[in-house]
C-alpha positions in Angstrom: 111.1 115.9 92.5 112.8 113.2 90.6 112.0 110.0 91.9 113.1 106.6 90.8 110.8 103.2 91.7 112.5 100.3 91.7 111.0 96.9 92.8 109.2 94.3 91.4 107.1 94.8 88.1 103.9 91.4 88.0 100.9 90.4 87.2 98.8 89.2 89.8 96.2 86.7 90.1 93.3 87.7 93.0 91.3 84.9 95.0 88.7 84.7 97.2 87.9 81.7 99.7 84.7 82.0 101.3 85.7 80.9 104.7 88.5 81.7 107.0 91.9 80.0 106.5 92.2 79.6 110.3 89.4 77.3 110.1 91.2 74.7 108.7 94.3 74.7 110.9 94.5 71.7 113.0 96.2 72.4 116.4 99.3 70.4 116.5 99.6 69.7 113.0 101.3 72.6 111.7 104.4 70.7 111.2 103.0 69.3 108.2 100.4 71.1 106.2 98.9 70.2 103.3 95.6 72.2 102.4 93.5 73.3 99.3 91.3 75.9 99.4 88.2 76.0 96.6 88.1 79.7 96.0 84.8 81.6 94.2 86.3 84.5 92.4 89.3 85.2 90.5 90.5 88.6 88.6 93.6 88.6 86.9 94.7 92.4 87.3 98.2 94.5 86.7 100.2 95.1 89.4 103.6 94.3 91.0 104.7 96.4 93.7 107.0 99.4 92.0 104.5 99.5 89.4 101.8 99.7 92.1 103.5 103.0 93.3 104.7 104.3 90.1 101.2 104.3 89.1 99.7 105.6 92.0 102.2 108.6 91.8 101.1 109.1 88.3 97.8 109.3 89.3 98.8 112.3 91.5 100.6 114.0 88.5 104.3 112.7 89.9 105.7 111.3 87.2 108.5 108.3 88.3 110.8 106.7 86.9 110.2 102.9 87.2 113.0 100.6 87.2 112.4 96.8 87.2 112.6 93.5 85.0 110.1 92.5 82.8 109.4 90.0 79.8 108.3 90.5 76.2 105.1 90.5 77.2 105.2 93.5 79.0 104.9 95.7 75.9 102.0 94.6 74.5 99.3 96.0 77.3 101.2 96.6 80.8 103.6 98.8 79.4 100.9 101.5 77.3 98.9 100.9 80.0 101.3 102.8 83.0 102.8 105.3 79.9 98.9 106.4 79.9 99.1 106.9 83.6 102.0 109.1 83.7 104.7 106.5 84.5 108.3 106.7 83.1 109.1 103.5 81.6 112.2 103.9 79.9 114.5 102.2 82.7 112.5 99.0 82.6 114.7 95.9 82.1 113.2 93.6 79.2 114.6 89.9 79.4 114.8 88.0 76.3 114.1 84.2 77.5 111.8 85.1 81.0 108.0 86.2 81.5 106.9 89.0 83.5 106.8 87.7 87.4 103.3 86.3 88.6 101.8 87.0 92.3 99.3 84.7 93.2 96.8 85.3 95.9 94.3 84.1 98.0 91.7 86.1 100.3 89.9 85.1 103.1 86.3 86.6 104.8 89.0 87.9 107.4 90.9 89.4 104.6 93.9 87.1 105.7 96.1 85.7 102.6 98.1 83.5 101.3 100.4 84.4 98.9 103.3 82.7 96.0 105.1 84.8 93.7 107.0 83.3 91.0 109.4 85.7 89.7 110.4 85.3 85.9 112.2 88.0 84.4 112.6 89.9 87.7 116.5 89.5 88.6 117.0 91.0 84.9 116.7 94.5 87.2 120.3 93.9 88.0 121.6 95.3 85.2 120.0 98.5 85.8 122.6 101.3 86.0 121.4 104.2 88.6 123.7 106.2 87.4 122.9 106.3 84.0 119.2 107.0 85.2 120.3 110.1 87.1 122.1 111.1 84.3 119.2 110.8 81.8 117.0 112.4 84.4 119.5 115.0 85.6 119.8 113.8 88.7 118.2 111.6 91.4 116.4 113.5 94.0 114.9 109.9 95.7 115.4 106.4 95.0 112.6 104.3 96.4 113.9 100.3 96.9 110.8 98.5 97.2 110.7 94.4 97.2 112.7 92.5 94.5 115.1 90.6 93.1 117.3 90.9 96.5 120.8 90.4 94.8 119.5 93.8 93.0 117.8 95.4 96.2 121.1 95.4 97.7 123.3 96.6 95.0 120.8 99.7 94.1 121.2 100.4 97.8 124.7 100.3 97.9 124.9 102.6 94.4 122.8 105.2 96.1 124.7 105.4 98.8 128.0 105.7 97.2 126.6 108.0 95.0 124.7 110.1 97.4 121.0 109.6 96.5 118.7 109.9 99.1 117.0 106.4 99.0 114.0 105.2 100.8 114.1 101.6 102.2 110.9 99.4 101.3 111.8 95.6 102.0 108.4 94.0 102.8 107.7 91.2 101.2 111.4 90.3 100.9 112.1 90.3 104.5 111.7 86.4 104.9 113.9 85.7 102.4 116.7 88.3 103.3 119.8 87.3 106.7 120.2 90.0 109.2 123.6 91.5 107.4 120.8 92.1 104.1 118.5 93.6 106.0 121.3 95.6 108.1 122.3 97.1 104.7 119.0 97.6 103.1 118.1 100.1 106.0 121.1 101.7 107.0 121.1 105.4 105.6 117.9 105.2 104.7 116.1 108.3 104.6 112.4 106.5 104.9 112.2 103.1 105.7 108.3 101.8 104.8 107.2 98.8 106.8 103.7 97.4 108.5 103.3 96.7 112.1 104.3 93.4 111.7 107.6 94.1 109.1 108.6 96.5 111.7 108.8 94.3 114.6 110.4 91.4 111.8 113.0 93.6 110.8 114.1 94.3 114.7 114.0 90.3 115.0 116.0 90.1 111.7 118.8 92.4 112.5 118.9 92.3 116.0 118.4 96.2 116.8 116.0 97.4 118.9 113.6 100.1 117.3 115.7 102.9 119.1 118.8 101.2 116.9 117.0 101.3 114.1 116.0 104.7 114.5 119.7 106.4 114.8 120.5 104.2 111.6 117.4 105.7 109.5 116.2 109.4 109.4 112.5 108.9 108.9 110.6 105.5 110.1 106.7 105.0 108.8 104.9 102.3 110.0 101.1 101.4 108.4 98.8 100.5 111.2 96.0 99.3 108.7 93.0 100.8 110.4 94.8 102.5 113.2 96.4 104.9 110.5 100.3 105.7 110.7 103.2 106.1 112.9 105.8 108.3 112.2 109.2 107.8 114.2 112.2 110.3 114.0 114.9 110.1 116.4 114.9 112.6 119.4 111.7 114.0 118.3 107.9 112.8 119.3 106.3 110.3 117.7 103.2 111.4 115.2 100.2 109.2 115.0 97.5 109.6 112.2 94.7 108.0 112.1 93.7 106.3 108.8 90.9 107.2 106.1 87.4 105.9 106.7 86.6 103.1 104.4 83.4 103.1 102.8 83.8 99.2 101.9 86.1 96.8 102.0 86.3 94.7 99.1 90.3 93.7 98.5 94.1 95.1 100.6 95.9 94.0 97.5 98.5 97.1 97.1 97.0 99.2 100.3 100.9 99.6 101.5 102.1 100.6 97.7 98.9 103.0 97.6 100.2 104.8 100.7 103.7 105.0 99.5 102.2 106.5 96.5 100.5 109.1 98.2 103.0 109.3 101.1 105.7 110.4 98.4 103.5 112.9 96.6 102.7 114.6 99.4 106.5 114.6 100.1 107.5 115.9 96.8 105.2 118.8 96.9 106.7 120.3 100.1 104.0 119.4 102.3 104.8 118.2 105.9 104.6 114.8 107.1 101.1 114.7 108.6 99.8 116.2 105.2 102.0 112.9 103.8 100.5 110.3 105.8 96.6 111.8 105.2 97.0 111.7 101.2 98.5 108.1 101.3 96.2 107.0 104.1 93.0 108.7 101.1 94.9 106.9 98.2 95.2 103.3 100.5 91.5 103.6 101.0 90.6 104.0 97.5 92.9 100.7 96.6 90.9 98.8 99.6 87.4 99.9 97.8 88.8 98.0 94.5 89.7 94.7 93.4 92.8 95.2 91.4 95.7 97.4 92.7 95.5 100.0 89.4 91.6 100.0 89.0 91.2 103.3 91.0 90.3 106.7 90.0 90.9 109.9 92.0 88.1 112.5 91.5 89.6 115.6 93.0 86.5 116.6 94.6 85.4 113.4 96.3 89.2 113.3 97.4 88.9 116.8 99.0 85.7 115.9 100.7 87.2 113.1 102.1 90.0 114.8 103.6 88.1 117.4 104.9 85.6 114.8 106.3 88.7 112.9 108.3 90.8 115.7 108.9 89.3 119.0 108.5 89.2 121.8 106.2 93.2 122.8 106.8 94.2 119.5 105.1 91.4 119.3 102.6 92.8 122.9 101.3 96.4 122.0 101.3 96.3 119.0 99.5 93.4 119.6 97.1 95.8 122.5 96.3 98.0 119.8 94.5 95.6 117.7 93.0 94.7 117.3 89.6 
């Protein structure tokens, strides 16, 4: 299955505050906030979200073709780094003048955040040309559109559609920036559209569709419950609900959603069927949510088999530790 990532490319710099961030809110104040929070810990780690996935795909022998803007510094460590780990990184746009973008991000004891992002050489991932892609990699069998520069969010959507590739829809973290007619076009035609709980009940706010609208306008909807698992939601067919991965600890959701994605789409490119989809990115969510860092994880195959088969049985345990490495 070729596969294209695009989305944002980063480097991201992890906090912890030893308290909760609710703590300090002061009911009605809120109109004017002005806080600091003395954090404990702080691990600078690779990451950005298409990178996240592109590496977590790699990880499961899918090799993707990632497709974002980046600075100079990119080749020096990031770039060897996800080449090692079976990520295509020929498409990546490299701007002359810009750094790679920074996330910046703070934890609480409740794992709540609080997040900035400056993004740098990011909007350089308008010049790339999907067509040329599919051309170099003989065609485009899925184009995942994952948060971004929005100016090229929207083209890239508008390119796969004119051109026919099958594109899955990914806006997250760009939903409060995007107006309704963005996020209208972002989803429309989608054939997977990847949200939480709470970006799927923004994105009916945003557009002003109810979740049956969206669902004639998309052909697959997955929405991440965190700890309650996964809904699936096809239109005119029942709903599928899995449950999610057992955790042993959690130490840091940093990348959870891209993890699942990850594992969601290798699942998908192997032939298996959607439940089989949502238990490998549910496995490969929990092993980011054991690790600070959202590319520190390893996948052993036989601790990822016995894992499956510990949350969902021996049938799934032998169908997808068919497929792993």
């Amino acid at each position: 299955m070729r596969i294209a990532v695009t989305g944002s490319i980063a480097t991201d710099h992890l906090m912890h505050f030893p308290g909760r961030f609710t703590d300090s809110f002061v009911s009605g104040k809120l109109d004017k906030v002005s806080l600091s929070f003395l954090v404990d810990e702080l691990e600078i780690r690779r990451g950005g979200i298409a990178a996240n996935i592109a590496f977590g795909l790699g990880q499961l022998g899918v090799r993707a073709a990632l497709v974002g803007g980046v600075g100079t510094d990119f080749a020096a460590d990031y770039q060897p780094w996800l080449e090692q780990h079976g990520v295509d990184c020929r498409f990546v746009q490299v701007s002359a003048t810009k750094a790679t973008a920074r996330f910046v991000c703070t934890t609480d004891d409740d794992h709540n955040q609080i997040a900035s992002f400056y993004a740098g050489a990011m909007p350089e991932a308008r010049s790339a040309d999907l067509t040329a892609i599919a051309a170099a990699l003989g065609g485009l069998d899925l184009v995942l559109i994952a948060p971004h520069d929005p100016t090229a969010m929207l083209e890239h959507t508008a390119v796969c559609r004119e051109q026919g590739y099958p594109f899955a829809a990914d806006p997250s973290q760009q939903l409060a920036r995007l107006h309704r007619d963005e996020v209208r076009s972002l989803v429309t035609g989608a054939q997977y559209l990847f949200t939480n709980e709470y970006e799927a009940a923004l994105i009916e706010q945003k557009t002003g569709w109810s979740a049956d609208d969206i669902l004639t306008r998309v052909d697959t909807r997955v929405t991440t419950l965190g700890p309650e698992g996964v809904l699936v939601e096809r239109a005119g067919q029942p709903s599928l609900r899995v449950a999610a991965v057992p955790v042993e600890t959690r130490v840091e959701p940093t990348g959870v959603g891209d993890a699942f994605r990850s594992g969601y789409l290798a699942a998908t490119s192997w032939g298996l069927s959607v439940e089989r989809a949502c238990q490998l990115g549910g496995l490969v969510a929990a092993h980011v949510l054991e690790t600070t860092g959202t590319q520190e994880y390893q996948l052993d195959r036989e601790r990822c088999v016995a894992r499956l088969r510990d949350a969902f049985g021996p049938e799934s345990a032998e169908e997808i530790g068919a497929h792993l490495r």
